[in-house]
N, C-alpha and C positions, 0 to 999 in steps of 0.2 A: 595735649591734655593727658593728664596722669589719672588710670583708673582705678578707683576708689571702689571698695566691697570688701570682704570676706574673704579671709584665705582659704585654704584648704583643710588643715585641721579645724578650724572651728567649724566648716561644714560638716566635717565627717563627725563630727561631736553634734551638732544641731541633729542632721537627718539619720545617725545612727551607720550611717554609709562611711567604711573601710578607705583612708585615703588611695590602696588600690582599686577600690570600684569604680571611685570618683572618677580615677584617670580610666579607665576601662569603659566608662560610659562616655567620656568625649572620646575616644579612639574609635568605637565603636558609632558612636551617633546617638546616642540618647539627650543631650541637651538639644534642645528647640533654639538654640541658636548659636554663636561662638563662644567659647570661656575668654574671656577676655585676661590678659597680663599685664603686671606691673613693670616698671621698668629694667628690674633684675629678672624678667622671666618668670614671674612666680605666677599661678593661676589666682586670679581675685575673682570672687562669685559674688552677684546684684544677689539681693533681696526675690526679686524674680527666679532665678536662679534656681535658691534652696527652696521657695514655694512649688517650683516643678518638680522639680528633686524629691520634695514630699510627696505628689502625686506619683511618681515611679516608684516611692516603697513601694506605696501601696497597691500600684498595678503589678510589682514583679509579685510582693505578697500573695494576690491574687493568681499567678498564674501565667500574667503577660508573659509571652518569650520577648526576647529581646530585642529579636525582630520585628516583634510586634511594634515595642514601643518607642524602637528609632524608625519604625513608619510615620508612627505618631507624631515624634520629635520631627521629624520633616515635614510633616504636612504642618503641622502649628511655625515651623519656620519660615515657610513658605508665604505664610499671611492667607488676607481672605482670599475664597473665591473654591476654596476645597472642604469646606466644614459638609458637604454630605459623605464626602471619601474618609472624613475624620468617623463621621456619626458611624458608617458604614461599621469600620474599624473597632470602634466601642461597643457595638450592636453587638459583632460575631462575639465577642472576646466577656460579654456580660450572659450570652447563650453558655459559652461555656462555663462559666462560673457559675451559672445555675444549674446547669447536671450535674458540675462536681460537689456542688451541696445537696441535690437530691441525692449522689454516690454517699455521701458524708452522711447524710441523715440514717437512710441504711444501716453503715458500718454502726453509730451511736446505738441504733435501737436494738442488736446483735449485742454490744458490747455492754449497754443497759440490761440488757436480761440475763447476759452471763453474770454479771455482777451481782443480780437480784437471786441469781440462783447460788450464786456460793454465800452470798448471804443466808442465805434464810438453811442452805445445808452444814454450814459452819454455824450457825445460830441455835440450829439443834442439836449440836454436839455431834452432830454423824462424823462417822468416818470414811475414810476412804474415796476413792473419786466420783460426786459426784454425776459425770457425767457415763459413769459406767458402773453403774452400780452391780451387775448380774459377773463381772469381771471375777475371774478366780486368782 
């Protein structure tokens, strides 16, 4: 039987993903199962596939390491019987994502007040810096 899907440029066109990453994430482990090939060798990707595929933008987006998420990719290969080691997994990896958006909210409200501040001193026509006014 001859496998039928998606080549590889149309995936890296669908998920946004580099036909180097493509290959870099099955070298690596990041597919949740084999790439299957066509008979000349070529990689064909299911529908399944670029659905996961879209789940790793947006885990690496977030932050996944890569090891993270060919943990992940292995344990969803694996089939049932491991979904608390998967939960486990998504638990640690959404803790961090939530201190790096409290770090985030931080940095905004710092960078919200400098901005409100050279507003309103460039608004008044003032000159000079701002943040050192007494400066000679």
């Amino acid at each position: 039987m001859r496998p039928t899907g998606v080549g590889i440029g149309e995936v890296a066109r669908r998920t946004g993903l580099s036909v180097h990453t493509l290959r870099l994430y099955e070298r690596v482990g990041i597919f949740a199962g084999p790439v299957q090939r066509d008979a000349a060798g070529r990689r064909v990707y299911s529908e399944w596939d670029i659905a996961w595929l879209g789940n790793c933008v947006l885990f690496r987006a977030s932050g996944m390491p890569l090891a993270a998420l060919a943990e992940l990719a292995w344990l969803v290969s694996e089939g049932e019987g491991n979904e608390a080691d998967r939960l486990d997994l998504l638990r640690a990896h959404r803790q961090r994502v939530r201190e790096q958006m409290t770090q985030l909210t931080d940095c905004l409200q710092l960078i919200d007040a400098k901005v409100a501040a050279y507003e309103k001193h460039l608004g008044a026509g003032a000159g000079g810096d701002p943040w050192q006014p007494n400066r000679p």
